[in-house]
N, C-alpha and C positions, 0 to 999 in steps of 0.2 A: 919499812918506810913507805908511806902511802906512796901509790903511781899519781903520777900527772893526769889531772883533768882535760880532757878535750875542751876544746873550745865550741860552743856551741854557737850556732849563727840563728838568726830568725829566720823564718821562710820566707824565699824572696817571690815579688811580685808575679802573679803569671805574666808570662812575656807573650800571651796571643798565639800561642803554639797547641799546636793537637797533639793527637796521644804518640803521634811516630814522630811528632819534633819536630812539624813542619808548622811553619807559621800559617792562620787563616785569614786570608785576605778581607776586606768588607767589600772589593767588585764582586769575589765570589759568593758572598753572603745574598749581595743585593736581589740577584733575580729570584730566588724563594721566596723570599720578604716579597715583593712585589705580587708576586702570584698569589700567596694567601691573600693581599690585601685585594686583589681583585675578586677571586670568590665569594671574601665578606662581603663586598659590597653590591655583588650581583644575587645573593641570597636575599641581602635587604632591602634592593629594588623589587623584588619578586614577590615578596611579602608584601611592600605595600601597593602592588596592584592587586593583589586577591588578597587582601587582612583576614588573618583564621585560618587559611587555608593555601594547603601546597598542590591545590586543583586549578587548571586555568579554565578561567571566567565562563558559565556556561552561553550558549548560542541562545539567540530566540529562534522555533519553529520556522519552518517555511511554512509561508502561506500555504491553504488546501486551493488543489487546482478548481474554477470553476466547473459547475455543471455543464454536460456537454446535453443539444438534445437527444431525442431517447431513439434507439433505436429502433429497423424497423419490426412490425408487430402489433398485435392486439390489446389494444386497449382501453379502459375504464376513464373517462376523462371526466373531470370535475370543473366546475368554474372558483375561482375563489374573489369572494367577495370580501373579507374583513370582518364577515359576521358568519357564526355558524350556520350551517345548514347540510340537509342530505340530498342534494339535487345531483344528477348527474347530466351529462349530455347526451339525448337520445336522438332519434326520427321521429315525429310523429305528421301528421296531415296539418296542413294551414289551412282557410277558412278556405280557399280554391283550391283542396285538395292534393297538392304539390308535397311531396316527402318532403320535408326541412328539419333541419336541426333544430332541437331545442331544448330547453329546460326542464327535467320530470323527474319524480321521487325515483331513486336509484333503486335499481331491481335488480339483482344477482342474475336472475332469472330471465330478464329482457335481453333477447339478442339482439333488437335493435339500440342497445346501450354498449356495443361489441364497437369500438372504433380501429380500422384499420390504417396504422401508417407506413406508410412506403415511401421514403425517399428518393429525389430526384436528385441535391446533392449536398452540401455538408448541416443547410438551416433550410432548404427547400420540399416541401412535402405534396402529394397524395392524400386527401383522408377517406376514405373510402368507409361504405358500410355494406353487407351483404340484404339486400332488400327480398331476397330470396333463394333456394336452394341453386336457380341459375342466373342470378342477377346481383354484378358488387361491382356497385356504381359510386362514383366520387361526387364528393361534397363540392358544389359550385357555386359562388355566387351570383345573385341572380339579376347584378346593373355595377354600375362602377357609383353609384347613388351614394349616400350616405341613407342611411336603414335598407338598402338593399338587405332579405334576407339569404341564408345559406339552404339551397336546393340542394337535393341529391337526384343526379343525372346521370345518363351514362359515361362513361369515360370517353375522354379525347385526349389524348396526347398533344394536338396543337392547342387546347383552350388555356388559356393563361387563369381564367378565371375559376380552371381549379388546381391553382396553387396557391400553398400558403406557406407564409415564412415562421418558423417556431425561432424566437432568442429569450435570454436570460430577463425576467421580468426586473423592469430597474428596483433595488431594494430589495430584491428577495432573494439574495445570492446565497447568503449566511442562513436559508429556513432547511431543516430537516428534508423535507420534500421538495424538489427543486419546484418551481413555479414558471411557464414559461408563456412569453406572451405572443399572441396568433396573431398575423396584418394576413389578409391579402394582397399577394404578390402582384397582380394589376393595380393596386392603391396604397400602397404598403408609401412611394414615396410622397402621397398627399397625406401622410399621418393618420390613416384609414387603421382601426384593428379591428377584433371580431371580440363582438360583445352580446351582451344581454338584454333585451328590451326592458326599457324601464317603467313602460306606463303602466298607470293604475289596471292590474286588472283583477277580475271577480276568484275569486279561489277556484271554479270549474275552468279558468281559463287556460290557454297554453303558456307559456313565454319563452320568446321564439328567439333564437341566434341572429344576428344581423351584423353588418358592415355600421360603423360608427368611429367618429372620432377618436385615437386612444386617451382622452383625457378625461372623455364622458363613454367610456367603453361600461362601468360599471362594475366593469370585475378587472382585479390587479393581474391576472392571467389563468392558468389552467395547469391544474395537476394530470401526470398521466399513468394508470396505475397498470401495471401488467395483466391480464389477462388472460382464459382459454378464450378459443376460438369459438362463436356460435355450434351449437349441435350439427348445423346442416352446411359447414364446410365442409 
């Protein structure tokens, strides 16, 4: 005689229970739910300020510090005019026989192309040249004039008038070679620099350094290249 069939039931609903039989709450669900949802959305914020990339945003460079002037020492000075040339700053005799500065084909070889600078304090200068094995006499100007040219005399400690101020030529900040522009420090504030002579002259001529306006100075300022000392220092 066949046995009795069990009565079979359908599986009944989960009732929200875990695996030990304990019910899960949805307060306890909540705060994980929450936290993934904030990750997502601080990954997708992040994304789209740097789109491509999981790198933050690069910096722009700091500006290069200006050129400072040069310190002190012997050297090679050039005038720079806007147009090529090989002239450098030398000594030679003016028509009254007076050492002055001036304009001449640059000579490796010329010690009176040797310029000496010495500071007095952070833009105030000395330029000195050795005019001989016992004589290194400074660069003076020679009137508070406009075309006053630049004498070499002996040195004086009280003369104002041989000092000169070196700053940054305006506009040349960003050149390879820094460029810096010369005033005399007695006329430095009537807008006095130190320039080039501009007149017509014959190709045997000199052309002489002088005191002049900075706007008709002629040259945008002066390179200064490092140098050895003359032989007979």
């Amino acid at each position: 005689m066949p046995g009795k069939r069990r009565a079979t039931h359908a599986p009944r609903p989960s009732s929200g229970k875990g695996p030990n039989g304990r019910t899960v709450s949805l307060l306890v669900a909540a705060p994980a739910f929450f936290t993934i949802v904030v990750i997502i959305v601080s990954l997708v914020v992040a994304a789209n300020r740097n789109p491509g990339s999981g790198k933050p945003a690069p910096t722009s460079p700091a500006p290069a510090p200006a050129p400072t002037p040069p310190p002190d020492g012997w050297y090679t000075v050039k005038p720079v005019t806007g147009e090529p040339h090989g002239d450098c700053v030398a000594v030679l005799q003016d028509n009254e026989g007076e050492p002055t500065l001036s304009q001449h084909r640059c000579d490796a070889e010329d010690k009176l192309q040797r310029i000496w600078l010495q500071s007095i304090d952070v833009r105030t200068y000395l330029i000195k040249v050795r005019t001989s094995p016992t004589a290194f006499w400074c660069t003076t100007l020679a009137s508070r004039e406009e075309g006053a040219r630049l004498h070499v005399k002996p040195c004086d400690r009280r003369e104002i008038r041989q000092r000169f101020v070196l700053e940054l030529a305006p506009g040349e900040q960003q050149a390879t070679t820094p460029v810096f522009r010369l005033s005399p420090a007695a006329t430095r504030s009537k807008g006095m620099c130190v320039g080039i002579d501009t007149a017509k002259l014959s190709p045997q001529s000199t052309r002489h350094v002088l005191q002049t306006p900075c706007a008709r100075a002629a040259v945008r300022g002066y390179t200064f290249t490092p140098t050895l000392a003359p032989h007979n220092s």
